[in-house]
Every structure is written in C-alpha cells, then in structure tokens.
C-alpha positions, 0 to 999 in steps of 0.5 A: 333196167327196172323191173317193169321195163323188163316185164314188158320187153318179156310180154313183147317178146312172147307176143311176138311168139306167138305173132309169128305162129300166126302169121306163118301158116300164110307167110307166102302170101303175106310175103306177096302182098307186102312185095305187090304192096311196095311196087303198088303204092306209087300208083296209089299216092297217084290216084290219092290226089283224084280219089278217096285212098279206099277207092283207089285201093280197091281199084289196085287190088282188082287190078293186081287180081286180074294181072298177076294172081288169075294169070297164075291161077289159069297156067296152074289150072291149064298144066294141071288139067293137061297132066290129069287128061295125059295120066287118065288117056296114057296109053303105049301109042299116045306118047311121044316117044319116037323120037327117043326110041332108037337113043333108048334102044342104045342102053337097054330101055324099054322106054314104053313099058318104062313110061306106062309104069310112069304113067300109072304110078302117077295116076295111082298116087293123085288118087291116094293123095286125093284128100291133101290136094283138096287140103292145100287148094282150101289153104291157097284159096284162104291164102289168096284171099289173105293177100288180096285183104292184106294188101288192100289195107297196106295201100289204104293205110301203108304211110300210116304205117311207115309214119309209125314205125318212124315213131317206135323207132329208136333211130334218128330221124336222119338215120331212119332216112338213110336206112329207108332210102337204101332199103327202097333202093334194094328192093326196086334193084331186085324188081327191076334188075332181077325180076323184069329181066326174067320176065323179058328173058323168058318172054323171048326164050317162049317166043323162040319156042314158039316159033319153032314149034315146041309143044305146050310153049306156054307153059314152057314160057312161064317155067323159063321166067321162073329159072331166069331169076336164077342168075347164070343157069336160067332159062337154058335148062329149057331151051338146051333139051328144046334144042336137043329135042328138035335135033331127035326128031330130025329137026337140025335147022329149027335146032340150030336157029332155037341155038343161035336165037336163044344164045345171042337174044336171050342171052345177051339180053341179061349183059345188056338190059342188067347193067342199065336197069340195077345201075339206077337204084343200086349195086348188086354184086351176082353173088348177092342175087345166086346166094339170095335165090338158092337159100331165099327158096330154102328160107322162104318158099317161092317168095324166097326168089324174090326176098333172098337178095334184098334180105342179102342187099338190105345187110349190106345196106344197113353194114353201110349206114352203121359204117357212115354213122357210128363208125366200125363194128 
C-alpha cells in the first residue's frame, strides 16, 4: 500500500467518524425513511412511467405522511392527553378500583391510598420534567421533518444511488446481484412475515377487546401490534390481564370468549398466515426474528423491531453468497 492510498483510506475513515456523529442524533428517523423508502420505491418506478420521479415522490411522501406518521402522531397525542386529564382529575373515587379492592384486601393493600400516591408522584414528575419533554418533542418534530426530506430524495434519486454503490463496490457485477437480490428478500421477509403479521394479529386481538368491551380498546390495539413483533409472547401480554380483568369484575362469559377468540384467532393466525407469507422471499429461522427484536431494540431503538432480524437474516445471507462464490471462511 503506497503512501497516498494510505492517507486517503485514513481521511475516509475520519469522515466517516464524523458522518456518523452526525447522523446519529437522528438515527430512528433516518432508519424509518431508509425502511418506508424501500417498501415505497415499487409504487415510485410505477407512477415514474406517468409522471415526473419529483412529483411521484412528492405524492408518496404525503401519502406516507397521512398513512403512517399522523396515525402515530394522533395515538401518541390522544394516550398522552388521557394520562394528563386521569393525573390533573386523579381523585380516590375516580379510579377503577373496585374490581381489585377485595384481591387487595387479601394482602394487606391499601390500594387507593396506593394509587393517590401513584397518582400524585406522576403529576409532580411531568412538572419537573416539564422542560425535556418540551426538548424531546423540538427534536421529534426536527426528527420527522428529517425522515420526511430524506426519504423524498431516497425515492427521487434511490436507483442513482444503488447504481452508485454498484460502481464504488469492489464486488463483481454477479456477486453485487446475488448480494442484492438476498439482501431484498431479507427484508420483505421481515415486512411481510413479521410485520404484517403483528399488524393482523393485533388488529384482531383489538377487535376482541373491543367486543367485549375493554376500555380504551384503541390504544390497547396499537400496543398489542407492538408486542406481536415479538415472536412467542405477543399480544398475549394484553389480552391475558384483559381476561383476568373481566373475570374481577364478574364478567366470566366475556372472560372465557376473550380466551377461546383470542387463543384460537389470534393465535393460530401467526401458524397459518407466517408460513405462507416468509415462504415467498425467504427462510427465517424463529430464532433470527427473537434474537433480532430483543437486541435490535437494545442496538437501534424502536426501529431495532423492524432492523434486528434482517441485519441477523442480511449475515446469514451474505455467509451464503461468500460460501457459493469464494468457498469456506
């Protein structure tokens, strides 16, 4: 290695450095414009063929807008204007306790003068913390507005980019293919088998709830889709104390259809619906999807759902290629 080559694979390093100092502060958000840009860009070669790549750009990111971040915007505003009236209103006679008064009892519990205390710490802490949620609401706002540019440009311009990374590459053309082409399957794995299936199985777990009559059944809803990306527990973390709840207020027959509905639907929708979905782009072993949602969450943030298993399904993809092209490690 000559001097030169040296220095500049030295200067590359630092800006990458730095690059990532910069990027970091806002790495959720970038994260989620990368993966709306990926799911996305079908729907933009599509409309390319009617209109200019700007404009069909433009319409998809309103329509990302107004179909995944205001949706999420809404619930976020609508749990957090709920938990700001039930701490301002908390009083010994508002809360829903009855139901556990007599279980309380049992052990020894107060359980108003426990949920007062609860109650009033919560207040107290929102007011002292007062100034950092205003700070971390300033940096969502920045942070959405950064995903919203950025993936406009990734759709505008994102086969300029793949054609560029093709070209500073130092890969075969066939091996740059195959590492693409695996790498594409991973991901629409991931969405398809491990994202829309939360979706459907929280959807129907919210749907039960509903029925039944759980209060606050939307917010619920969205918290079950959450835990169903995470294999074997899901939604159950919900819809279990749901059961119990119903049978504390003497509800046994809601209980035990909330039990039989959500155990047999929801339930048996992931046995059915997973094969049938990752069978079509590729194999994802459970252990991929449970190792990539726990430590993708610790790595990444809430986008480590979503990125954890296809980093984990992008190794085992590209130990494959390396395997089929340049023999064993």
């Amino acid at each position: 290695m000559n001097r030169s080559r040296g220095t500049l694979l030295v200067l590359i390093t630092v800006l990458l450095l730095l690059s990532a100092q910069l990027v970091l502060p806002y790495i959720q958000y970038v994260l989620a414009a990368v993966l709306l840009a990926f799911v996305l860009t079908p729907a933009q070669r599509r409309l390319e063929q009617r209109t200019s790549p700007t404009i069909a750009a433009f319409s998809l990111v309103l329509l990302a807008l107004l179909l995944a971040i205001v949706p999420v915007v809404i619930v976020v505003a609508y749990v957090f204007r709920d938990a700001r009236a039930l701490v301002e209103g908390a009083d010994a006679d508002s809360l829903p306790l009855e139901p556990f008064q007599s279980v309380a009892q049992r052990f020894g519990v107060d359980l108003e003068s426990t949920a007062m205390e609860w109650a009033r710490t919560a207040g107290q802490t929102l007011l002292e913390r007062s100034p950092e949620l205003l700070a971390g609401l300033t940096h969502t706002a920045i942070g959405i507005g950064v995903a919203l540019f950025l993936l406009y440009y990734l759709l505008r311009d994102g086969d300029s980019l793949l054609r560029w990374l093709r070209e500073v590459t130092p890969l075969p053309d066939a091996v740059q293919t195959d590492l693409f082409d695996s790498l594409e399957n991973v991901t629409w794995a991931v969405l398809a088998g491990h994202v829309l299936i939360a979706l459907v199985q929280g959807g129907l777990a919210g749907i039960g709830l509903f029925v039944v009559g759980i209060p606050n059944s939307l917010f619920w809803t969205v918290i079950m889709i959450v835990l169903s990306l995470i294999p074997i527990v899901g939604s159950f973390l919900v819809w279990g104390p749901a059961v119990v709840y119903l049978l504390l207020i003497n509800q046994p027959a809601f209980a035990i259809g909330l039990a039989i509905y959500s155990t047999i639907i929801v339930g048996l929708s992931d046995d059915y619906m997973r094969p049938i979905v990752v069978d079509r782009y590729a194999e994802l072993n459970p252990a991929v999807i449970i190792i990539g949602v726990l430590g993708g969450v610790t790595a990444f943030g809430f986008m480590g759902l979503f990125y954890g298993p296809i980093v984990l399904g992008a190794l085992v993809a590209t130990l494959e290629i390396f395997s089929d092209d340049y023999g064993s490690l």
